[in-house]
C-alpha positions as CSV (number, residue, x, y, z in Angstrom):
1,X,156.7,92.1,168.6
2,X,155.2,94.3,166.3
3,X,154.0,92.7,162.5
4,X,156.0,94.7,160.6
5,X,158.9,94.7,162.5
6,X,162.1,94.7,160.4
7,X,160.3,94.7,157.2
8,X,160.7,98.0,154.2
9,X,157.7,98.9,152.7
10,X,157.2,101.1,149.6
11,X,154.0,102.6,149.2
12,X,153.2,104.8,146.4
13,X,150.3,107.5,146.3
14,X,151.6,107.9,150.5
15,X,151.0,111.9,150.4
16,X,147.1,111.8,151.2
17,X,143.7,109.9,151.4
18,X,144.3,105.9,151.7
19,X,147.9,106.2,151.1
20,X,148.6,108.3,153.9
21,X,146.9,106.3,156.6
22,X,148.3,103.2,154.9
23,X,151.9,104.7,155.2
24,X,150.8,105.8,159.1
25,X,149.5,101.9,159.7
26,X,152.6,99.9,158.5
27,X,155.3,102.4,160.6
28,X,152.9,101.9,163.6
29,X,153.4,97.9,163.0
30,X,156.9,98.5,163.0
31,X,158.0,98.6,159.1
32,X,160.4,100.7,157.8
33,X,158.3,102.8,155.2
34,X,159.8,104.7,152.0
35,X,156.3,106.7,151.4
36,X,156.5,107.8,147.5
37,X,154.4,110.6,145.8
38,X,154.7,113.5,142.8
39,X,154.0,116.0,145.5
40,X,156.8,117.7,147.0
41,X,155.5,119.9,149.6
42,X,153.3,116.9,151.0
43,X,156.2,113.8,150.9
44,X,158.7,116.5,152.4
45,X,156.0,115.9,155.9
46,X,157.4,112.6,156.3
47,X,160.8,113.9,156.9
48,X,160.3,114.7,160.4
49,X,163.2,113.4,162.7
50,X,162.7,109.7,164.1
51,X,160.1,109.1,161.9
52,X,160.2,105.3,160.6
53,X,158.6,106.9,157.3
54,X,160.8,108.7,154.3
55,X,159.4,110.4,151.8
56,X,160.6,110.6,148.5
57,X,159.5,111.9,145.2
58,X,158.5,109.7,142.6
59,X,156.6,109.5,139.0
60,X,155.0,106.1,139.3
61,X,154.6,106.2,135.0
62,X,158.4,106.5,135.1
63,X,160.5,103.3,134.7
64,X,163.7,105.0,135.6
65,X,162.1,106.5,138.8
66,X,161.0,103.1,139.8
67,X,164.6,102.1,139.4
68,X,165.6,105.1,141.3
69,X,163.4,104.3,144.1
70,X,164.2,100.3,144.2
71,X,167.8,101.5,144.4
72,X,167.7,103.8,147.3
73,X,165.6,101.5,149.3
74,X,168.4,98.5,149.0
75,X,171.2,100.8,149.0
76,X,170.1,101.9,152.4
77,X,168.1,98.8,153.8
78,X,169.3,96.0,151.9
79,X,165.9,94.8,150.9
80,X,162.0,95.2,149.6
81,X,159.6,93.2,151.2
82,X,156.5,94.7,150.6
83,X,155.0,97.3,147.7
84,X,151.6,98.6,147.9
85,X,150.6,100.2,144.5
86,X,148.6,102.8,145.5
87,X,148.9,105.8,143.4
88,X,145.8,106.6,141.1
89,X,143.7,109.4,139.9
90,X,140.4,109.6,139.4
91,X,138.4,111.9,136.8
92,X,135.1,111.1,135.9
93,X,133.7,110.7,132.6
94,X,131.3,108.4,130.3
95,X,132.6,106.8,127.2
96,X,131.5,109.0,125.0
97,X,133.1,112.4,127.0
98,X,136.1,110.2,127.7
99,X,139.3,111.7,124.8
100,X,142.7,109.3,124.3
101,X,144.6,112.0,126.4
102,X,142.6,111.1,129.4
103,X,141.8,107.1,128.5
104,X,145.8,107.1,128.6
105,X,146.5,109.0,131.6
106,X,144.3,106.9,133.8
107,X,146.0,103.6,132.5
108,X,149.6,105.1,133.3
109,X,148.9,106.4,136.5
110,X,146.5,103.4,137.5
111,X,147.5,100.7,135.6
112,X,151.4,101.3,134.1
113,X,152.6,102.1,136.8
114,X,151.4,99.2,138.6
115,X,153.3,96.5,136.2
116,X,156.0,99.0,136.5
117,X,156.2,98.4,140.4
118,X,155.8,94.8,140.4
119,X,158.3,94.4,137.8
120,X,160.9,97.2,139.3
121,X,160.9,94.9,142.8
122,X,160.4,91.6,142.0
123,X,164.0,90.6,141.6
124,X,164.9,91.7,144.8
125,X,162.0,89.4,146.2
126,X,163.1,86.8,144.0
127,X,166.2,86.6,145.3
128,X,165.5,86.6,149.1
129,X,162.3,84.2,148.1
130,X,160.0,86.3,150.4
131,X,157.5,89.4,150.0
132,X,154.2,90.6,149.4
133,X,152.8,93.0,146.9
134,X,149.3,94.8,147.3
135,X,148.0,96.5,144.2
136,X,144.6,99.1,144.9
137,X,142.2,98.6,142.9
138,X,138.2,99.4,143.2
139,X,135.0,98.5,143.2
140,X,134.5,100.2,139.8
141,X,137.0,96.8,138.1
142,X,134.7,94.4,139.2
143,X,131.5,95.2,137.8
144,X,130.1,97.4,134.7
145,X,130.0,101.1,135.6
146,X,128.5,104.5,134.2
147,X,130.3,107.7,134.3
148,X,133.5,106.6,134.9
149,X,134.9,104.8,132.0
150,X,138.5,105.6,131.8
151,X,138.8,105.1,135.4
152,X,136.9,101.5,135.5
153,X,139.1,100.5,132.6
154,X,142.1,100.7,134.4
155,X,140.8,99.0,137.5
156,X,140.0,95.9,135.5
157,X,143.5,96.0,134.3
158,X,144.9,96.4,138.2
159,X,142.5,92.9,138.5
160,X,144.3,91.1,135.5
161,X,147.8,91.9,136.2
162,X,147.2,90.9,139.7
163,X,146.3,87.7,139.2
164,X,149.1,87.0,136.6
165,X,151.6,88.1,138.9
166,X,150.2,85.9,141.2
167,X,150.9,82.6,139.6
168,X,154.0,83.6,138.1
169,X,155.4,84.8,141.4
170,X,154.4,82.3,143.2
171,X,157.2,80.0,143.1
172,X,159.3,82.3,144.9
173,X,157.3,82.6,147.9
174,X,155.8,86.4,146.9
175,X,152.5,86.8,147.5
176,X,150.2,89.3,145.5
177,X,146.6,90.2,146.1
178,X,144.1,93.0,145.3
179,X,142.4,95.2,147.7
180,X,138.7,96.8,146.1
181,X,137.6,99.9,147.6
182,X,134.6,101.3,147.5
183,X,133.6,104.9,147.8
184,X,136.1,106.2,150.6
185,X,136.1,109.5,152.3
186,X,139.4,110.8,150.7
187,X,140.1,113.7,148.7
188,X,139.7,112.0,145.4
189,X,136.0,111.3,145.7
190,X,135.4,114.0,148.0
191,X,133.2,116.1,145.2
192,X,131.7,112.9,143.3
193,X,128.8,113.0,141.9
194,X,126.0,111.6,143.3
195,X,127.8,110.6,146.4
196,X,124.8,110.9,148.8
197,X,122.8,107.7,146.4
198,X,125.3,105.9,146.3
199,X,125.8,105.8,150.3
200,X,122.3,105.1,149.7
201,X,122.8,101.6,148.3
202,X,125.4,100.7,150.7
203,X,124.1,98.0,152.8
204,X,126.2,99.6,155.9
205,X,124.4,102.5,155.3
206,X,127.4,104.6,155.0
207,X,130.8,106.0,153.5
208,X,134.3,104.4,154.4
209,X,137.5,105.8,156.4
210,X,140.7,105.7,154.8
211,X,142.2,104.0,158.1
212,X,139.8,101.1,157.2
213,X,141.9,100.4,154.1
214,X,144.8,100.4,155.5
215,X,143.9,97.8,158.3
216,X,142.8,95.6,155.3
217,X,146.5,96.6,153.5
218,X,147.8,95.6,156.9
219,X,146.8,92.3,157.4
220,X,147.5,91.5,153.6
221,X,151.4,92.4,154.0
222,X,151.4,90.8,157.6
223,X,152.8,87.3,156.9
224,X,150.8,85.7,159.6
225,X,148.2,85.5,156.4
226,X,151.1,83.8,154.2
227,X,148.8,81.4,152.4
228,X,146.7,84.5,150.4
229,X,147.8,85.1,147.0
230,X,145.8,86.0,143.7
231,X,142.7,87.3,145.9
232,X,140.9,90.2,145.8
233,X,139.3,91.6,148.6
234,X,136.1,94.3,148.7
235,X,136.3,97.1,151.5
236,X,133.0,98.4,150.4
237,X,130.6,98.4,153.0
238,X,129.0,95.0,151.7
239,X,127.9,97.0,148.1
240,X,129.4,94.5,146.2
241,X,127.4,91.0,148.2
């Protein structure tokens, strides 16, 4: 019997990089995945006959297209059991080159949208007293960082509202926990800067795979682990030991 089997997973950010192979690693444990993302041309790939993943289109900043995708899923299935907030951007810069337009684009597409998610589901889960939410954060919320300020700033945020939600969920038997990347071969830090020293200071000595992620997002959702909540877990190569 597969993991998943039975289960409906939304995952947001499900068009490329980490999302993509976390969307590919839940339908292969047998979840039903609704795989959400602003891109049209890439979500429109998960339409393919068969496929145990739909693609819709979705603004994660939106509240009324969180409530748009919450709806479709229990029109059609009945039930959420598991939301991984993965949507983000990423667009280096220090404080000081950092303007409000960009401080406040990073916090609504890494950290608004996150509260928006956990909020937009959690009665469902309430009311079947069962699920699982996995917010992304990074490596770059749990420590100071350079060059990245907006970015960092939201991560930290990710950190707070998971815990929070945590304790307050709790009592209805819905578990939320943090997953911290580190630097990951997707497309979003593809072209970082200085990419090659930071790989340097890695104690594995090298850059992680998307599909590496996911496994970790796997076993979070899988409710074999149903005693994890309010944790937050690195999947950076031991950087942050």
């Amino acid at each position: 019997m597969q993991a998943l089997e039975g289960r409906v997973a939304i995952i947001t950010g499900a068009a490329g990089g980490q999302g993509r192979a976390e969307a590919a690693a839940f339908a292969a444990a047998g979840a039903t995945v609704v795989a959400t993302d602003l891109s049209d041309d890439l979500v429109a790939q998960f339409a393919d006959a068969g496929s145990e993943i739909v693609g819709l289109k979705h603004d994660v900043t939106r509240e009324d297209d969180w409530q748009r995708v919450v709806g479709v899923c229990l029109e059609r299935w009945g039930r959420i059991d598991i939301l991984v907030n993965n949507a983000g951007i990423y667009r280096p810069a220090p404080l000081l080159e950092t303007d409000a337009a960009s401080y406040d684009l990073h916090m609504n597409v890494n950290a608004r949208s996150v509260f928006l998610g956990m909020r937009a589901v959690a009665p469902a889960m309430m009311e079947a007293r069962s699920g699982t939410i996995i917010n992304i954060a990074s490596g770059a919320g749990a420590k100071g960082t350079v060059g990245i300020f907006a970015y960092s700033t939201s991560k930290w945020a990710v950190r707070g509202m998971t815990r929070s939600a945590a304790r307050e969920l709790a009592p209805f038997n819905i578990r939320v926990n943090a997953v911290l990347p580190g630097l990951i071969d997707t497309p979003m830090v593809s072209a970082r800067e200085g990419r090659e020293a930071f790989i340097g200071k890695v104690p594995l000595g090298r850059i992680g795979h998307a599909d590496e992620v996911a496994r970790l997002v796997l076993f979070l959702a899988s409710e074999t682990h149903s005693y994890i909540t309010g944790a937050e877990i690195p999947v950076d190569g031991g950087y942050s030991a």
